[in-house]
C-alpha positions as CSV (number, residue, x, y, z in Angstrom):
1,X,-69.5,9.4,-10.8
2,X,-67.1,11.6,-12.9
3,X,-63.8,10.0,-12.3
4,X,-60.7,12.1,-10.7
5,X,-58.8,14.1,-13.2
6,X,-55.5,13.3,-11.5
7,X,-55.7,10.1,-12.8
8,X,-53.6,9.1,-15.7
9,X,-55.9,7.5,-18.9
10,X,-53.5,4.3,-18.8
11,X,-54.1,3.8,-15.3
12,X,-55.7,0.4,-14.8
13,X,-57.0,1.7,-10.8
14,X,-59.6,-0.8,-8.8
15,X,-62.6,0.9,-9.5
16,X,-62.8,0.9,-5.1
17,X,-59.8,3.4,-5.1
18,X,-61.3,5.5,-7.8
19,X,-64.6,5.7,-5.4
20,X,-62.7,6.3,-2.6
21,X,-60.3,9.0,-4.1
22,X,-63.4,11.0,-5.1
23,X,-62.8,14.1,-7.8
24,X,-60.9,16.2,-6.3
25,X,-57.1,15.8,-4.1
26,X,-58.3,16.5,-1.0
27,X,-56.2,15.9,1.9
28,X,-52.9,13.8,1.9
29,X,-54.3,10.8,2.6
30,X,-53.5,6.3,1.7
31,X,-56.0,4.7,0.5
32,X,-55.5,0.6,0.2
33,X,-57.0,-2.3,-1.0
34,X,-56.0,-6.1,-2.3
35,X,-52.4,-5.6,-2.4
36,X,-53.0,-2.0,-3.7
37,X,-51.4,1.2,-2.5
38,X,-52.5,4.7,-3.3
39,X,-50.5,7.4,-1.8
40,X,-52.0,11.4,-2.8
41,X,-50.0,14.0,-2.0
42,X,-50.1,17.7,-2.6
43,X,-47.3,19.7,-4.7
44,X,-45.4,22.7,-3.1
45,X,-48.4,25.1,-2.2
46,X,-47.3,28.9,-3.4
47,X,-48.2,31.9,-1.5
48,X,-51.9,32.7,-1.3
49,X,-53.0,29.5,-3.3
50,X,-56.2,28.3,-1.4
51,X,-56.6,25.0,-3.4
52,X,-54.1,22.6,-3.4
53,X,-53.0,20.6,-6.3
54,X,-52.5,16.9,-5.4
55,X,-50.0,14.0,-7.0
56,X,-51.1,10.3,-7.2
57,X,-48.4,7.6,-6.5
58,X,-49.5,3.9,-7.1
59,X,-47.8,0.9,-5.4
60,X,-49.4,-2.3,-7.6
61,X,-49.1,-5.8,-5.5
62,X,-45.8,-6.8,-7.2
63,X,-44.5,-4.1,-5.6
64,X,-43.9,-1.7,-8.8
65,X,-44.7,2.0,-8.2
66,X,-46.4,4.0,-11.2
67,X,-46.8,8.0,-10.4
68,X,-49.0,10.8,-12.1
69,X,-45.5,13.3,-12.0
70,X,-44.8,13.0,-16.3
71,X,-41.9,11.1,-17.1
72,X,-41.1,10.0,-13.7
73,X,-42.2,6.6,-13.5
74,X,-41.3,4.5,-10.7
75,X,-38.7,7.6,-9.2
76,X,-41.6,9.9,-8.9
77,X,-42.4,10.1,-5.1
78,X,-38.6,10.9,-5.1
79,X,-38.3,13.4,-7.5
80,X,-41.2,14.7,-5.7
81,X,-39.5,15.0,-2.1
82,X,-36.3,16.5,-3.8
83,X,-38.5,19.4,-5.2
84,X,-39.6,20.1,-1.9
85,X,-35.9,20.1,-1.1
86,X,-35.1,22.6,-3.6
87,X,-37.8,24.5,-2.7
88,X,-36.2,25.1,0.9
89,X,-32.7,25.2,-0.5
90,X,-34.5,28.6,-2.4
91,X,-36.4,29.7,0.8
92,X,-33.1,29.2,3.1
93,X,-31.2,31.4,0.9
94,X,-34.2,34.2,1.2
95,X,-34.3,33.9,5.2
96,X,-30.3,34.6,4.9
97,X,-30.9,37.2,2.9
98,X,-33.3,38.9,4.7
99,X,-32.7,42.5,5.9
100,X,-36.1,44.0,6.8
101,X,-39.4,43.5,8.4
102,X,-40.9,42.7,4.7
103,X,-38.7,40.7,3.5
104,X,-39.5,38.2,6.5
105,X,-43.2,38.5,6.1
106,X,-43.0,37.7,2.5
107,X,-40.6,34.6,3.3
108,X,-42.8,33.6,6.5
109,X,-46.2,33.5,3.7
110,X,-44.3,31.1,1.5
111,X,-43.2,29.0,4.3
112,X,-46.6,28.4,6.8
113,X,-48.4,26.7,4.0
114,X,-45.3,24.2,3.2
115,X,-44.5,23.8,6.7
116,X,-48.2,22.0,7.1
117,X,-48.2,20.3,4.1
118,X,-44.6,18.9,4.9
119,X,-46.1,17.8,8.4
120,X,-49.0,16.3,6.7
121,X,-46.7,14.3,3.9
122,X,-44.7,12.7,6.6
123,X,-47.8,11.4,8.5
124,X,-48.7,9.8,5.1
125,X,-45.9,8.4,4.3
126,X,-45.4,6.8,7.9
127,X,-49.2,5.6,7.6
128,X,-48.1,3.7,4.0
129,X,-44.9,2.3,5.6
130,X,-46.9,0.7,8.5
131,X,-49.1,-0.7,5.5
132,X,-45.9,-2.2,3.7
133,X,-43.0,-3.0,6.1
134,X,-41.1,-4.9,3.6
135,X,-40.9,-2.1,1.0
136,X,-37.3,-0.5,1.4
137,X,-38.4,2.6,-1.0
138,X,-41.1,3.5,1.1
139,X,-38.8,3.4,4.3
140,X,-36.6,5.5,2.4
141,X,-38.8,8.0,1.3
142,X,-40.6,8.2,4.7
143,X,-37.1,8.9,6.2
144,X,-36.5,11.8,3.5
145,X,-39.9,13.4,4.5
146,X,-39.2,13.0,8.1
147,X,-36.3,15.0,7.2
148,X,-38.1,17.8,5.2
149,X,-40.2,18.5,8.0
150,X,-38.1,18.6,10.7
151,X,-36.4,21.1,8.0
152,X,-39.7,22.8,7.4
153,X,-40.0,23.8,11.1
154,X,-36.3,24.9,11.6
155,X,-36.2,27.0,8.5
156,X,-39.7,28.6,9.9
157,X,-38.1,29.0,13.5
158,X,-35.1,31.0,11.6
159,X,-37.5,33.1,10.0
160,X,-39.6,34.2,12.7
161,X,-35.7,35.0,14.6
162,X,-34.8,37.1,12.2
163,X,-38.2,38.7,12.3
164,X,-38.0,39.5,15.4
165,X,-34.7,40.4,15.9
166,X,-35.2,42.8,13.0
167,X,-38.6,44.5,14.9
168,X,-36.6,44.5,18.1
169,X,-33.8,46.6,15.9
170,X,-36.0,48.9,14.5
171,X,-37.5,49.6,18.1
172,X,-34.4,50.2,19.6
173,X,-33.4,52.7,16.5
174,X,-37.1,54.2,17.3
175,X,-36.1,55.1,21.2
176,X,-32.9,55.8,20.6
177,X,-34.3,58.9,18.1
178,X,-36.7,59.4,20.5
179,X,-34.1,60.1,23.6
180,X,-32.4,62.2,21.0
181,X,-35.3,64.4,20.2
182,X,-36.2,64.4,24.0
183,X,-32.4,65.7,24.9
184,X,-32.4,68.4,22.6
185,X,-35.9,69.8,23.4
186,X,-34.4,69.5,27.0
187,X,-30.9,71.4,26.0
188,X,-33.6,74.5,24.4
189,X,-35.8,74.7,27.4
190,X,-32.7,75.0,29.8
191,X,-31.5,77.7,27.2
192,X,-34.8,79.4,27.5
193,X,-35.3,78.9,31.2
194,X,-31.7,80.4,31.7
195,X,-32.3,83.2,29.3
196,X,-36.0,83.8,30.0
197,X,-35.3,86.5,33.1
198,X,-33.1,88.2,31.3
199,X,-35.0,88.7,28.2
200,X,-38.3,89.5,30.5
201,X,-36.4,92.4,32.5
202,X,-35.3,93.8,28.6
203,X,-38.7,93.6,27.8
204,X,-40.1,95.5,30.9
205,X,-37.6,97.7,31.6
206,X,-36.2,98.4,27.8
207,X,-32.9,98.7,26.3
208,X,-32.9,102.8,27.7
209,X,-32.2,102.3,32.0
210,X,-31.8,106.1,32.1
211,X,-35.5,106.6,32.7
212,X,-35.5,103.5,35.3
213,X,-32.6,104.4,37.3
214,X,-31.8,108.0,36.4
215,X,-29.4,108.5,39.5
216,X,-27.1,105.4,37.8
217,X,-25.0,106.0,34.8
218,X,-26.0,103.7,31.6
219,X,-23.3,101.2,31.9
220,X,-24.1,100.6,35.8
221,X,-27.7,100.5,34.9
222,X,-27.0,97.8,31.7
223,X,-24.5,95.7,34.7
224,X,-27.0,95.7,37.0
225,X,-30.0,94.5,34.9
226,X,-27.4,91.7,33.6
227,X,-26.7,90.4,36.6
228,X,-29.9,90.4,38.0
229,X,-31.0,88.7,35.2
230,X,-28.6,85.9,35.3
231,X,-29.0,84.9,38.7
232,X,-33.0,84.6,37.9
233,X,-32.1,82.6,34.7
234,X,-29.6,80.7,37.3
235,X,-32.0,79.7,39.4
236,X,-34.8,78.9,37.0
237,X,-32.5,76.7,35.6
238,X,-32.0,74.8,38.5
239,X,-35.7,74.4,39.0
240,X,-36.2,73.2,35.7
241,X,-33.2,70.6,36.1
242,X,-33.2,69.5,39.3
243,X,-34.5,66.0,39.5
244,X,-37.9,64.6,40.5
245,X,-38.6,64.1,44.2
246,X,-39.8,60.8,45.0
247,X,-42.6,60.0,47.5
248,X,-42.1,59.0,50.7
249,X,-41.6,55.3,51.3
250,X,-45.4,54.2,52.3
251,X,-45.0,51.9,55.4
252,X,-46.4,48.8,55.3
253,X,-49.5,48.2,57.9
254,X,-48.1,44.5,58.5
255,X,-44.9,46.3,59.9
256,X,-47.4,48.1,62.7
């Protein structure tokens, strides 16, 4: 069996721990045995990255910790959990920031996967604590991922606010332009209905009266069609305006 590539050449691992780790990460997961402790964990998934790349951090029976992280040494499940701290230090700033639809989306895509794999590095770190009571790094490290996750799910609750406050914006500027367009077609089709008499006697009848009313001067004739006209357009108006009659109230048959 091919051994894992996550382990370091120098790494003197029980050959049961390299079985049970298998080749690739896989889930966040403790494995134990004879004094023992392997913790894996994953690093800070990016957006649309299927396959996750995991971290190996060895507790040997005299209680000395050796991690795969270069250069960190017995520090690095710490200097692990504080670049997940940074990460939502970077990701808080972006939900503050946030002034669109988009924006949220894009900040909500980098925050689902982190928020699981926070979950998931909490439950690990509690399962390896329940393994090693007495070890006060481990306690302290579980307490920092506890932390992270509980930070993890608030930072994701922010986002999806400010999501949705920002859709609930945009449909309130939508209806609002939408009343506007509505009043205005409204304000021309009064216009129309108030003119439309008016400008349907003109047509009909023309702008020479002499020939409709030849016994009336011109001016009487022009007055005459003007206020007829008006008082059409008056009272088309009102039929266009006047509100909606309701329907009778129906009576309920328990009431008989």
């Amino acid at each position: 069996m091919k051994s894992c590539p996550m382990i370091p050449a120098d790494w003197d691992l029980p050959a049961v721990l390299r079985i049970r780790l298998g080749y690739g990460p896989g889930r966040q997961r403790v494995l134990e045995n004879e004094g023992h402790l392997l913790i894996v964990l994953h690093e800070i998934p990016q957006h649309h990255q299927y396959e996750r790349v995991g971290r190996l951090f060895w507790r040997l029976p005299d209680g000395t910790w050796r991690s795969s992280l270069p250069g960190a040494g017995a520090k690095g499940l710490e200097q692990h959990l504080q670049e997940y701290a940074k990460a939502f230090d970077r990701l808080h700033e972006a939900v503050d920031d946030a002034r669109n639809s988009e924006t949220c989306f894009r900040v909500l895509g980098q925050l689902s996967p982190i928020v699981r794999t926070t979950r998931n590095m909490y439950s690990t770190l509690q399962e390896a604590r329940k393994l090693r009571t007495d070890d006060e790094d481990l306690i302290n490290w579980r307490d920092m991922a506890y932390e992270l996750s509980r930070r993890a799910e608030l930072l994701k609750g922010d986002a999806e606010t400010t999501l949705n406050f920002e859709v609930a914006h945009q449909a309130e500027l939508q209806a609002e332009s939408s009343h506007q367009m509505a009043a205005s077609a409204h304000r021309l089709n009064v216009l129309a209905a108030f003119f439309f008499p008016l400008a349907t006697l003109s047509s009909v009848l023309g702008a020479n009266l002499l020939h409709v009313f030849p016994t009336m001067s011109g001016k009487s004739a022009l007055a005459m069609m003007l206020v007829v006209g008006l008082v059409l357009g008056s009272a088309l108006t009102y039929l266009v305006t006047r509100p909606a009659t309701r329907p009778g109230k129906r009576r309920d048959p328990r009431d008989q």
